[in-house]
MDAnalysis code that builds the backbone (N, CA, C; Angstrom):
import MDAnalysis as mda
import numpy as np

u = mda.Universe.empty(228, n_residues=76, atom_resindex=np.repeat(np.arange(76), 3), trajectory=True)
u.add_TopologyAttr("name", ["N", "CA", "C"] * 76)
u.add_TopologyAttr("resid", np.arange(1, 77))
u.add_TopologyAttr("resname", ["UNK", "UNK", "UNK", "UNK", "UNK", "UNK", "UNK", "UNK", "UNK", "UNK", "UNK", "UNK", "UNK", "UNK", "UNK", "UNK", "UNK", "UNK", "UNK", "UNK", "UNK", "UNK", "UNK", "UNK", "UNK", "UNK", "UNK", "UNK", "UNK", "UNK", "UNK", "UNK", "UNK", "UNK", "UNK", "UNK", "UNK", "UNK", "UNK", "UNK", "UNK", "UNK", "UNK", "UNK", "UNK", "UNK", "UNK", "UNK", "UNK", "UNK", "UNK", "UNK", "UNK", "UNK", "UNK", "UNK", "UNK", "UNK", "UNK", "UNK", "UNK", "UNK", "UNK", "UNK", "UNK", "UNK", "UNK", "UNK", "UNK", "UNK", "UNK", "UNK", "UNK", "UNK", "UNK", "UNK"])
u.atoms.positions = np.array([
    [-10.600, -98.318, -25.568],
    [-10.524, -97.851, -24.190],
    [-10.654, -99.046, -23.244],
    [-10.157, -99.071, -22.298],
    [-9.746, -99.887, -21.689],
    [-10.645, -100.010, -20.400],
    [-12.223, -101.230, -19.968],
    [-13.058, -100.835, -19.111],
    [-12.683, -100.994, -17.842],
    [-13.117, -99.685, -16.811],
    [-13.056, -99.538, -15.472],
    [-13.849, -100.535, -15.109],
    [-12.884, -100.410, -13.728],
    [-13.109, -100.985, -12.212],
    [-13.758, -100.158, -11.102],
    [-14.858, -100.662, -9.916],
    [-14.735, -99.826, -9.502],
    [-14.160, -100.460, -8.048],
    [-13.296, -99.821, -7.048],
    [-12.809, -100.631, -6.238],
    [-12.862, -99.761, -5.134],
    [-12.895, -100.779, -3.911],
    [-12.354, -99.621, -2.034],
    [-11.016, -99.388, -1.710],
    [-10.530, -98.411, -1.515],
    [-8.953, -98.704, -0.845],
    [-9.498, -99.107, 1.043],
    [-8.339, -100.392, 0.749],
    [-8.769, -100.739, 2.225],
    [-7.588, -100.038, 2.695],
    [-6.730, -99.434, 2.506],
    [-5.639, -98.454, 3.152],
    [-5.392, -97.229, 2.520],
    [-4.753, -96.032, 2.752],
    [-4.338, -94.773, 2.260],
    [-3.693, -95.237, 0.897],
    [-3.543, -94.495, 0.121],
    [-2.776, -94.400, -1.379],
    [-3.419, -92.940, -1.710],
    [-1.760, -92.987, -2.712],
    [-2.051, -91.850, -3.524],
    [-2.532, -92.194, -5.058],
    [-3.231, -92.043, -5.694],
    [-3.352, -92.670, -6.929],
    [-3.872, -90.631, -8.217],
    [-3.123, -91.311, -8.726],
    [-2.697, -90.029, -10.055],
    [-2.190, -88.616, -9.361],
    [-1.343, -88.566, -8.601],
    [-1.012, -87.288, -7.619],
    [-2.373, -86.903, -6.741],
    [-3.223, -87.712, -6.123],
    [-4.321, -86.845, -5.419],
    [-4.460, -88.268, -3.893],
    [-3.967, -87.935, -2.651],
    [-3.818, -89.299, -2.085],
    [-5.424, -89.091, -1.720],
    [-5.835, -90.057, -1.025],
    [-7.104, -90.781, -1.231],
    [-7.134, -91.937, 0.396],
    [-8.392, -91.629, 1.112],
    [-8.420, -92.402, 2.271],
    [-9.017, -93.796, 2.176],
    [-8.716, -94.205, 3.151],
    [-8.971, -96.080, 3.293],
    [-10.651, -96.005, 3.570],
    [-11.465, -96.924, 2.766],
    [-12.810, -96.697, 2.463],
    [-13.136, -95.987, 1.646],
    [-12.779, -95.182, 0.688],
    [-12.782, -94.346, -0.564],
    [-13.280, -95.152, -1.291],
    [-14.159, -94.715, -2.869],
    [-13.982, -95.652, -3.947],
    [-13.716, -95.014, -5.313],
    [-12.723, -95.972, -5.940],
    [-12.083, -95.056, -6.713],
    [-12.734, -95.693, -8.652],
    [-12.728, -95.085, -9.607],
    [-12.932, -96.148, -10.646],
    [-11.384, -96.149, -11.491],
    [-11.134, -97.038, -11.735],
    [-9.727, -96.639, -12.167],
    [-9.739, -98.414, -13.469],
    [-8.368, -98.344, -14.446],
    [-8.494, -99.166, -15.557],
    [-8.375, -100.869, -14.756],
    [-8.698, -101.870, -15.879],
    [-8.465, -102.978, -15.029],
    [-7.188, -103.293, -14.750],
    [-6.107, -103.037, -15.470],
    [-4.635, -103.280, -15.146],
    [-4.328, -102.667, -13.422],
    [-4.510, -101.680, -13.362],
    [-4.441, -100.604, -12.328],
    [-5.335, -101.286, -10.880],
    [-6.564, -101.930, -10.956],
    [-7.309, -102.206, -10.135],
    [-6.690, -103.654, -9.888],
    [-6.403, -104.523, -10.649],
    [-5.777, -105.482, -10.415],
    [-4.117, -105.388, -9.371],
    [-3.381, -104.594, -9.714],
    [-1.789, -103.847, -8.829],
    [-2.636, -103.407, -7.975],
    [-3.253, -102.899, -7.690],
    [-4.464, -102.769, -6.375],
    [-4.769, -103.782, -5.644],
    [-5.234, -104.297, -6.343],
    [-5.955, -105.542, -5.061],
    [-4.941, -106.456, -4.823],
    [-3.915, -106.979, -5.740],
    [-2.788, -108.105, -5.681],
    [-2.069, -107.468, -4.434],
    [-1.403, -106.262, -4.522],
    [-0.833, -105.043, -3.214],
    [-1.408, -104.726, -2.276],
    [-2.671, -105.896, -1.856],
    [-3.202, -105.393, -0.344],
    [-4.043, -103.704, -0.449],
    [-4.156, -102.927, -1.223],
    [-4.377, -101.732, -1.328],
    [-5.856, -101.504, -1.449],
    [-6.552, -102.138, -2.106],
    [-7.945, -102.001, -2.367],
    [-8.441, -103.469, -2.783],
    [-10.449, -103.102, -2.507],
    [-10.919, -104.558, -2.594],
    [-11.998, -104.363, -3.754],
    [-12.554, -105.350, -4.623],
    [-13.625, -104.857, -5.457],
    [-14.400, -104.740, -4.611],
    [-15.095, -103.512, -5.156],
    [-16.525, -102.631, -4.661],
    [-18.024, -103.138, -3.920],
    [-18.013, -104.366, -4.523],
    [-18.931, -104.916, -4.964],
    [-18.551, -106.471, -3.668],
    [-17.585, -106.786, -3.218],
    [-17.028, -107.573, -2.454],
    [-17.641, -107.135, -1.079],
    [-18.088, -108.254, -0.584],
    [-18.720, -107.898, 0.622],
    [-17.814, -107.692, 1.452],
    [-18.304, -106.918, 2.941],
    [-17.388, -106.856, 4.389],
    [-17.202, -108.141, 4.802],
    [-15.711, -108.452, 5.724],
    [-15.636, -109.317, 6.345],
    [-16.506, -109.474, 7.478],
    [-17.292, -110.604, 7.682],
    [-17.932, -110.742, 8.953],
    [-17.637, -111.068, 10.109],
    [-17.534, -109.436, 11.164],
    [-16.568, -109.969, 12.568],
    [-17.445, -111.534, 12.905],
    [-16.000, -112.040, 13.889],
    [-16.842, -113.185, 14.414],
    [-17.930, -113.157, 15.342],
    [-18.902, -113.984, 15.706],
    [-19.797, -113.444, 17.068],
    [-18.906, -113.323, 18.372],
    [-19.406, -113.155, 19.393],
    [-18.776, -113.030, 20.853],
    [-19.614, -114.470, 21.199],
    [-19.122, -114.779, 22.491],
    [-19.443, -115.378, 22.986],
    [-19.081, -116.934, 22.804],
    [-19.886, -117.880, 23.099],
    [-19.091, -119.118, 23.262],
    [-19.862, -119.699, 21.700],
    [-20.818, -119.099, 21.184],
    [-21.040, -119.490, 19.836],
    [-22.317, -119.994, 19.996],
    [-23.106, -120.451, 20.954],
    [-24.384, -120.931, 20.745],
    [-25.485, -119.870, 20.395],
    [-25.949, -120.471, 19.948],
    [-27.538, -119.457, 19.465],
    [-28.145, -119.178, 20.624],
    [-28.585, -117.721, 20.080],
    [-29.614, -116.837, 21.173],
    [-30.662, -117.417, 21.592],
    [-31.078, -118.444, 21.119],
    [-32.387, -118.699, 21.412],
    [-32.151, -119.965, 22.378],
    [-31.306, -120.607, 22.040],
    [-30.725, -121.976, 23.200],
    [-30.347, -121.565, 24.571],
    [-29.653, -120.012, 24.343],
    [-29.469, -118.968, 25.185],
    [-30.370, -119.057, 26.493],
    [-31.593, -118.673, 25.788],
    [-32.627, -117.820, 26.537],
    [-33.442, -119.206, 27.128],
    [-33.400, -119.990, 26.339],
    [-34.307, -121.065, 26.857],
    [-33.802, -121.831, 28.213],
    [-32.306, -121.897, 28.310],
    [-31.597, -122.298, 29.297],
    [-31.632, -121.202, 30.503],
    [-31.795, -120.150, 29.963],
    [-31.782, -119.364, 31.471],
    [-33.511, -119.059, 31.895],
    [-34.220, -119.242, 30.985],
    [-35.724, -119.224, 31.524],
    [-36.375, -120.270, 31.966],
    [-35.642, -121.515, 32.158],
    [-36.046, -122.461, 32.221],
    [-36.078, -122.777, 34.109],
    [-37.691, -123.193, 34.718],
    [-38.065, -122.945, 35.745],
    [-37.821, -124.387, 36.337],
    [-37.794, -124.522, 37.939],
    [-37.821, -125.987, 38.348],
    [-39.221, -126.051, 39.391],
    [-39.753, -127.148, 39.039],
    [-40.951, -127.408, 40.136],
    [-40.906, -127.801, 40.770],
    [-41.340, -127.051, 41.603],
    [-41.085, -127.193, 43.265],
    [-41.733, -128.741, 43.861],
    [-40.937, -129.380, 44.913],
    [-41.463, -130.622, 44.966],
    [-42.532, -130.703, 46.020],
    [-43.338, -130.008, 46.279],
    [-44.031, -130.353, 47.340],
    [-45.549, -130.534, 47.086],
])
């Protein structure tokens, strides 16, 4: 027998006559999971999310905060 995969469809498919939504997880043989993932269709299971990028101009929160809390003394 031939050992499963277990994988996400990152898009719609139908797989054995039953279609199946994007984020699903399916276990299916390794031949099969491989025409999967090579076809854009699904990702291994186990494969982390892509990490959106941050917003902003990229500096850290804390360089952030220090620049805008930062007080001036008064000269007198």
């Amino acid at each position: 027998m031939t050992p499963m995969k277990s994988l996400v469809l990152i898009r719609p498919h139908t797989h054995a006559g039953k279609p199946h939504a994007a984020g699903e997880r399916l276990d299916v043989e390794r031949e099969t999971a491989d025409w999967l993932i090579a076809n854009g269709v699904a990702r291994h299971d186990r494969q982390p999310e892509p990490v959106p990028a941050p917003e902003g101009d990229g500096a850290p929160v804390e360089a952030i905060r220090s620049i805008t809390t930062q007080r001036k003394e008064s000269k007198s």
